[in-house]
NUKOL-416082 format. One record per atom (N, C-alpha, C): residue in one letter; x, y, z. Coordinates in pm, whole numbers, plus 32768, in hexadecimal, padded with zeros to 4 digits. Example, Ala and Ser with C-alpha at 12.3 -4.5 7.8 and 13.67 -1.06 7.14 Angstrom:
a85277DC7830Ca84CE7E3E830Ca85287EB6830Cs85057F1F82C4s85577F9682CAs850A80038313
//
This chain:
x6C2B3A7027A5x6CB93A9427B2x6CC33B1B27F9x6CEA3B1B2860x6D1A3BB228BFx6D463BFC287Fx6D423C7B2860x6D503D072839x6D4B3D1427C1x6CCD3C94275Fx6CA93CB726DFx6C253CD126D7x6BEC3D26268Fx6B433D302690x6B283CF5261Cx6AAD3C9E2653x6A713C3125EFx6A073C8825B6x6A483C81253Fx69DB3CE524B4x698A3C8024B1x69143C6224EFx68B43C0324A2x68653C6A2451x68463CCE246Bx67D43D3C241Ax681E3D3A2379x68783D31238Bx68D23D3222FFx68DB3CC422B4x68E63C4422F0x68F13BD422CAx68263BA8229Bx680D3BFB22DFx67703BC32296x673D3C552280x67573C8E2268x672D3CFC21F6x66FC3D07217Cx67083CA92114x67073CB520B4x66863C2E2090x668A3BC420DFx65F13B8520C6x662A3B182132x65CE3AEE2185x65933A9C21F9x65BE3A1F2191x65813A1A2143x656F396E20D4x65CD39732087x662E39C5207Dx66CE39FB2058x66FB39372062x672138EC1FD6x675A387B1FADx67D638532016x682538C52049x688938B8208Fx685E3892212Ax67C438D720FEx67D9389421BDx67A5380E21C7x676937B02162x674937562147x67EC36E72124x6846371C20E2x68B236E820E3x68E936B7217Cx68D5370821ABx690637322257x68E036D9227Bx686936CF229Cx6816368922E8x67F235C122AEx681835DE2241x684D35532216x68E135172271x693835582264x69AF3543227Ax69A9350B230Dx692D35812362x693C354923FEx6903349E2422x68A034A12383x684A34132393x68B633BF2377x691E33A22309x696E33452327x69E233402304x6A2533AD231Cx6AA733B62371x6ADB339D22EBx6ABC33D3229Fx6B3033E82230x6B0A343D21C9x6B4734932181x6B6735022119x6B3E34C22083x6B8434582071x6B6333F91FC2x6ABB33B21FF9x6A92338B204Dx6A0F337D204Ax69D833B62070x69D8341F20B4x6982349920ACx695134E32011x69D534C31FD7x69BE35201F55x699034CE1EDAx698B34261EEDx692E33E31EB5x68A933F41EDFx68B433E21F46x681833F71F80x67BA346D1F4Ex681B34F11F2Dx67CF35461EEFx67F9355D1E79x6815350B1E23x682A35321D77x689C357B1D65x68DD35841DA0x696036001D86x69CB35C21D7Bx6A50361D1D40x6ABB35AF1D51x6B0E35C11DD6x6B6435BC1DE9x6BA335961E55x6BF6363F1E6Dx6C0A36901E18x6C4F37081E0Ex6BBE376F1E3Bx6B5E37591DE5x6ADB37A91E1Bx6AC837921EBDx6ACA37281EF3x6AB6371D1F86x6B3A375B1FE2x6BB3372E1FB3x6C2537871FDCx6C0A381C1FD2x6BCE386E1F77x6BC638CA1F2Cx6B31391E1FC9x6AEB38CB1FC7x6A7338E2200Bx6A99391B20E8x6AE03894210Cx6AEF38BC215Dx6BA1390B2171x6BC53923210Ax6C3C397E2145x6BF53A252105x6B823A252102x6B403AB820BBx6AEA3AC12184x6AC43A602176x6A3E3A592218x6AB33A842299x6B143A2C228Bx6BB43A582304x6BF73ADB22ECx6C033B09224Fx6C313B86224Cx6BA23C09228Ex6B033BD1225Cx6ABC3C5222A8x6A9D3C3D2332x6ABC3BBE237Bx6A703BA523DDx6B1A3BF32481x6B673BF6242Cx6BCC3C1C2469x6C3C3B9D24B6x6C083B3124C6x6C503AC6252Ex6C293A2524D7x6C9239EE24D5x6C99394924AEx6C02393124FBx6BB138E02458x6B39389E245Ax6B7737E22452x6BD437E8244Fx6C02372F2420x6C75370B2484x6C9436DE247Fx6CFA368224C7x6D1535FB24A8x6D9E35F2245Cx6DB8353D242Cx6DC334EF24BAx6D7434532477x6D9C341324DFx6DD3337724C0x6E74337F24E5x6EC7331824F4x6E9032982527x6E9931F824A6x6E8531AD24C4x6E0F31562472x6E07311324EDx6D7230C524B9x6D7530712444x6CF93015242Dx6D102FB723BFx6D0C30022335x6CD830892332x6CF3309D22BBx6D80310C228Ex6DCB30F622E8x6E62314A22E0x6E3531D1231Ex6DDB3210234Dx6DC6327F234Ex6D6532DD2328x6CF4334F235Ex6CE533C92337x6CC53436235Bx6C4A343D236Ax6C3E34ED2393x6BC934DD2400x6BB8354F246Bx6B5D354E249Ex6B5E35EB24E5x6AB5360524F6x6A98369B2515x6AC836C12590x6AFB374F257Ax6B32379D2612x6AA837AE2666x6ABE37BB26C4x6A6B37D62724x6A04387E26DBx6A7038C3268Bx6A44391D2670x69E6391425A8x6A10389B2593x69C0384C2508x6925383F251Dx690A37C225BAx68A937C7260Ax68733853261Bx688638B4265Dx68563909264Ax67FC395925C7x685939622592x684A399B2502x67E4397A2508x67CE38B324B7x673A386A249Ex66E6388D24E6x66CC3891257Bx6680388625BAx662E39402570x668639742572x66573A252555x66033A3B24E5x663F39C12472x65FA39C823D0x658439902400x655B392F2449x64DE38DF245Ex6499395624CBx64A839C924F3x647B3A17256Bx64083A7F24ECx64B13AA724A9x646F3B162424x64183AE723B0x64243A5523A3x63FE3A242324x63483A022368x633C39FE23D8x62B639D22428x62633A41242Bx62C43AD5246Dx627C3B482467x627C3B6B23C7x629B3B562369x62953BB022DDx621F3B6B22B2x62143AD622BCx61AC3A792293x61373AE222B1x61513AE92347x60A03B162378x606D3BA0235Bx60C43C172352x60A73C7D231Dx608F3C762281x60B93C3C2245x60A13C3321A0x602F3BEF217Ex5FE53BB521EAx5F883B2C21B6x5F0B3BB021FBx5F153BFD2254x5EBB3C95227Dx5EB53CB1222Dx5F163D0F21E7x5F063D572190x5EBD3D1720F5x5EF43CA720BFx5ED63C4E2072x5DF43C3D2077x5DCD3C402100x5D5F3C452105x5D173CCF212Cx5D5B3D27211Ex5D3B3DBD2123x5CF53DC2207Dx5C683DC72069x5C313DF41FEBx5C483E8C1FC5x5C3A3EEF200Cx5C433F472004x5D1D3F871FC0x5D3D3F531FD2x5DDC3F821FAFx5DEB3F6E1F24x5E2A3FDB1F10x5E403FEC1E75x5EDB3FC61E4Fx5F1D3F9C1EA7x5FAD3F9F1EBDx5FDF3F2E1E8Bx601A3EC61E40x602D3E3E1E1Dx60BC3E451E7Bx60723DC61EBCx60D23D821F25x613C3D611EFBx61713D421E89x61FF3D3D1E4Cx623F3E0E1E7Fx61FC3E3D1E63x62243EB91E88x62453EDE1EF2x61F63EAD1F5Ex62023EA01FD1x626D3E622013x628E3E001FDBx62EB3DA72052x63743DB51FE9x635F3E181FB1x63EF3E3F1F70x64483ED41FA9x63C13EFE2007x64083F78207Dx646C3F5C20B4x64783EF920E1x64F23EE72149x65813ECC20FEx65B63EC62052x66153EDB202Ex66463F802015x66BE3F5C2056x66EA400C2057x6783400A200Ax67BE40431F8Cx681B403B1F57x684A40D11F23x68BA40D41F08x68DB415D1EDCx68CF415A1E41x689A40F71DE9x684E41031D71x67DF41451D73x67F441921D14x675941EC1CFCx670241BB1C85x6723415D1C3Cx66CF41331BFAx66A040B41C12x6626407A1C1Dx65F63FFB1C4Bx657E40191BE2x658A3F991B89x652E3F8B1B1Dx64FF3F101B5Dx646C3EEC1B5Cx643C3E691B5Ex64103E271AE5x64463DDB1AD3x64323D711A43x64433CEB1A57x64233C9519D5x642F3BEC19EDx64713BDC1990x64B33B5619CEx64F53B041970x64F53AC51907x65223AFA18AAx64C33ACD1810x65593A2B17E7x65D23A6E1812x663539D017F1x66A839CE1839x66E039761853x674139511892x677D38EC182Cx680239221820x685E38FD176Ax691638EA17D2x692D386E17C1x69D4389117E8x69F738B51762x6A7C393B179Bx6ABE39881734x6B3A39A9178Ax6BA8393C1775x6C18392717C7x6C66399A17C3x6CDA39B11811x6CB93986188Fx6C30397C1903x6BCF39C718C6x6B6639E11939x6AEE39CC1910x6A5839E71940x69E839E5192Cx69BD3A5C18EBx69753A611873x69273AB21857x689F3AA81856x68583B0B18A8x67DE3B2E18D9x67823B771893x66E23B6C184Ex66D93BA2180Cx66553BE41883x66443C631898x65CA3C6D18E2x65763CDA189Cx64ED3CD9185Fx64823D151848x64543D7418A6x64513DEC182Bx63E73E5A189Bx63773E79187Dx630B3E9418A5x62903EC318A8x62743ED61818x62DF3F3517F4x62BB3F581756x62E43EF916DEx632C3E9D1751x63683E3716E8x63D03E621695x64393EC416EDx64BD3EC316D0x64FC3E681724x65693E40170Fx65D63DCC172Ax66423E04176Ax66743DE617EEx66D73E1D1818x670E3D871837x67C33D8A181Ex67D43CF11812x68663D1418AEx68503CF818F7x68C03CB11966x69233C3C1964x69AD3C66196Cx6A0A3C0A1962x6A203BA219E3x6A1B3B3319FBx6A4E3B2E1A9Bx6A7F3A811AA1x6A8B3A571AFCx6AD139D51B1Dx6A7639641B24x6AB038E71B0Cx6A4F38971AF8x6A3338861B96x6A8738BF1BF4x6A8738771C8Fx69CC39181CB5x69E939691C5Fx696A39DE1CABx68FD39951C94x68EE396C1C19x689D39011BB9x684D38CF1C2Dx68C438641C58x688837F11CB5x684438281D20x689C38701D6Cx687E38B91DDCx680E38E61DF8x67DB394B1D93x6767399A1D86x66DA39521D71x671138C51D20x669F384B1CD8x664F38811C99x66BA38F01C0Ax6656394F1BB2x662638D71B4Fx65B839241B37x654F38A31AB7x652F38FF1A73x652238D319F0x64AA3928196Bx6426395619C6x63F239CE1995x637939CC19BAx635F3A1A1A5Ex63D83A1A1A8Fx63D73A421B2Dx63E83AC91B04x63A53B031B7Bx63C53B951B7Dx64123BC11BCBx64843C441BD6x64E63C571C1Bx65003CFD1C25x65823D221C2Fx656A3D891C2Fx663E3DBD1BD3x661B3E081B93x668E3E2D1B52x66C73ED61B62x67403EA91BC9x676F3F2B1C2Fx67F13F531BDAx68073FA61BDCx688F3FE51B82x689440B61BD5x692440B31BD7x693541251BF9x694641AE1B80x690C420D1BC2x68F9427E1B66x695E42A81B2Ax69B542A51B3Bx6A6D42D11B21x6AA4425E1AC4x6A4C41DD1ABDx6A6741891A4Fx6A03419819D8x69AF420919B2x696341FA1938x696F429D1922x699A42781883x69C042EF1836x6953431E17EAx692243A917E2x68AB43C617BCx68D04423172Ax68B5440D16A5x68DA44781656x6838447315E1x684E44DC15ABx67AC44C5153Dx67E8446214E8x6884441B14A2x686843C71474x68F0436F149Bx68C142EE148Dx695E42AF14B9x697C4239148Bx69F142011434x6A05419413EEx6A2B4129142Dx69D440BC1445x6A01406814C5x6A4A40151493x6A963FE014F1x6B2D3F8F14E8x6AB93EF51501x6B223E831509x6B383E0A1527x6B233E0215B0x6AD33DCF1606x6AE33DD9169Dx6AB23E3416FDx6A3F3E7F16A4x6A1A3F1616D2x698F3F1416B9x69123F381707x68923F5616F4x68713FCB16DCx67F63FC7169Ex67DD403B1668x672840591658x670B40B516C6x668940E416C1x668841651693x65E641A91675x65BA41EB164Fx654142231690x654C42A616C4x64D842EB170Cx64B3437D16D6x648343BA173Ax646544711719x64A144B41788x650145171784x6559454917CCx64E845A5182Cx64E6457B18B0x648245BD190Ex64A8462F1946x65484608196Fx659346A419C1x6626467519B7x6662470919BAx670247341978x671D47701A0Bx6781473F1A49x67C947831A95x684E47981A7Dx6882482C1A2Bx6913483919ECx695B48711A7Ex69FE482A1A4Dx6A3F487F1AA2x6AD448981A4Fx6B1648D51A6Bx6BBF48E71A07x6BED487A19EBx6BB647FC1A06x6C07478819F0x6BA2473219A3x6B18474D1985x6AB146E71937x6A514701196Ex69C446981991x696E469519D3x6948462B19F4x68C9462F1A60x68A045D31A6Cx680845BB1A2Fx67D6456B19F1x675745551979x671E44E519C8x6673453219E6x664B44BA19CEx65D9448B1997x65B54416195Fx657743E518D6x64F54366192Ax647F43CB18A2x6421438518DBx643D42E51855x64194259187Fx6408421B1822x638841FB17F7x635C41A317AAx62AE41A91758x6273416717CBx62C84108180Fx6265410B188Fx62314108191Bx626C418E18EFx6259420C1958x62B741D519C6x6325419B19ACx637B41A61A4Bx6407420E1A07x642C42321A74x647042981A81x652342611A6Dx657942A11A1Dx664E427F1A3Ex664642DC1A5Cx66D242E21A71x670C43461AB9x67BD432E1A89x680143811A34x686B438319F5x689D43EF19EDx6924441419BDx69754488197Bx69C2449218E6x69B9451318DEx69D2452E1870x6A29459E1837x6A64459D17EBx6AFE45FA17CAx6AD5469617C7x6B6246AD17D8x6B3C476617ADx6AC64785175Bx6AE447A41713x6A8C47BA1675x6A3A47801663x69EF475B16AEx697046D616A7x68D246F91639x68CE47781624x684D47AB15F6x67EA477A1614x67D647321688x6776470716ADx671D474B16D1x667A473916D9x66234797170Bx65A44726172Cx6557477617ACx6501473717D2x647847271752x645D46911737x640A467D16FFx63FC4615165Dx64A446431656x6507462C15FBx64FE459115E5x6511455B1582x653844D9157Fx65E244A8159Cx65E8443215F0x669744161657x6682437D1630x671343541647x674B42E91668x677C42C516B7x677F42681706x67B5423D1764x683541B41758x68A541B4179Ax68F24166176Ax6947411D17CEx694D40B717D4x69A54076186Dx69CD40031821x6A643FC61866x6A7F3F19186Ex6A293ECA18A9x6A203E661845x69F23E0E18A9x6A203DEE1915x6AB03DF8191Dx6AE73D9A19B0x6ABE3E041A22x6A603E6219D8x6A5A3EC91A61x69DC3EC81A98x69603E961A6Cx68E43E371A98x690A3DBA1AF8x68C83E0C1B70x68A63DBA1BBCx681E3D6F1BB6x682D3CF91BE8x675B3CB81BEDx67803CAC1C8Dx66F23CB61CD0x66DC3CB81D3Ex663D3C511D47x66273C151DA2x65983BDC1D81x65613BD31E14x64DF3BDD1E40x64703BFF1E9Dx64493B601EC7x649B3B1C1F36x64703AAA1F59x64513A461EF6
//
C-alpha cells in the first residue's frame, strides 16, 4: 500500500514460529478464516484475534475478503501477507542455522534458550524464566500457574484465545515478563485474592522523596525489580516481599 511502511521487523519480532504466522499462512492455503482456525486448534476469535494483532504490527491489510464462489465466500493474502510469509520462512531458515552452530559449539557455556531469547526487547524489566506447572480455567479467564527455579509460583491471568495462540502446555518453559511499576516491594505484605507473592533478600535501595526503587535477589538467584513506599525500612540484605496481580504477568515463550 503507497505511503504505508510495512513493519514486517515488528510483525515478526517476537518469534519466527509465532502461532499467528501459522494461522496466516493457513488462511492463504485455503481461503478461509473458520478453517484455518480448525486447522490449527483454535477457535475462530483466536484466529480473528491473530491476524488483526500481525495487520496492526505489520502496518498494511494482510487479508482481503473474497466475494463469491461455491463456498459463499472468504479471505485471501495481500500481496503484502505473501510477503510477510515469504520473510518468516527467510528468518525462520537463518535462526535454524545459527542455533544448530552454536548448539554444536562444545565449548559455550551459554544455554541456547538464553541465547535466542536476545532478540526480545520490552520495556518490562523483569523477565523471570520458569515452566508451566498448570493451566486451570478460572472464568472469566485462564489461570496460569508458572514455577521458578526455587519453586515459587507466579500465577498469570490471561485469555483462553493467548492460551491457544501461544500453544502453552504443562511442562513448557517460557518466560514470565511483568513491569517494575507493577510489583510492590515492602518487608511484609498481606496478600489479597488475585495477587502473587514472592520472597527474596533486598540487594539495593534506591530512595527518592516519593519511595524507591528495590531490588530483590530471589533463592534462585534471579533478580525483580519493584517499588516501594515512603517509609519502606528497607535495607540491603534485609529480608522483602514482592507483590503484583496476576492480570499483570505476562508469559512470553522462545519458539
Amino acid at each position: 500500500m503507497k505511503g504505508k511502511p510495512v513493519l514486517f521487523a515488528q510483525a515478526l519480532a517476537s518469534e519466527v514460529a509465532d502461532k499467528r504466522i501459522d494461522i496466516l499462512r493457513r488462511i492463504g492455503e485455503v481461503g478461509s478464516i473458520s478453517e484455518a482456525a480448525r486447522g490449527a486448534r483454535v477457535s475462530y476469535k483466536a484466529a480473528w484475534q491473530a491476524v488483526e494483532t500481525l495487520t496492526n504490527l505489520a502496518g498494511v491489510p494482510l487479508l482481503e475478503k473474497v466475494v463469491g464462489g461455491s463456498g459463499g465466500g472468504g479471505a485471501q493474502l495481500t500481496k503484502a501477507g505473501q510477503r510477510l510469509l515469504h520473510a518468516s520462512d527467510l528468518l525462520n531458515a537463518a535462526r535454524a542455522g545459527v542455533l544448530a552452530r552454536l548448539a554444536s559449539d562444545s565449548d559455550a557455556d551459554t544455554p541456547i534458550s538464553a541465547i535466542a531469547s536476545l532478540g526480545l526487547r520490552t520495556s518490562m524489566r523483569n523477565h523471570l524464566p520458569c515452566t508451566i506447572k498448570s493451566i486451570r480455567r478460572s472464568p472469566p479467564s485462564i489461570r496460569v500457574e508458572l514455577e521458578l527455579a526455587d519453586e515459587q509460583s507466579i500465577f498469570s491471568r490471561i485469555t483462553r484465545e493467548s492460551v491457544d495462540l501461544l500453544d502453552l502446555q504443562p511442562a513448557q518453559n517460557v518466560l514470565a515478563l511483568f513491569k517494575a511499576t507493577a510489583v510492590h516491594v515492602a518487608r511484609t505484605i498481606d496478600v489479597h485474592e488475585g495477587s502473587n507473592l514472592l520472597h527474596g533478600i533486598v540487594a539495593r535501595v534506591a530512595s527518592t522523596s516519593t519511595g524507591a526503587e528495590v531490588g530483590i535477589t530471589l533463592p534462585s538467584g534471579l533478580q525483580l525489580v519493584g517499588f516501594a513506599a515512603v517509609k519502606h525500612g528497607l535495607k540491603r540484605g534485609n529480608p522483602a516481599m514482592a507483590a503484583l496481580d496476576e492480570s499483570a504477568v505476562v508469559i512470553a515463550v522462545n519458539g
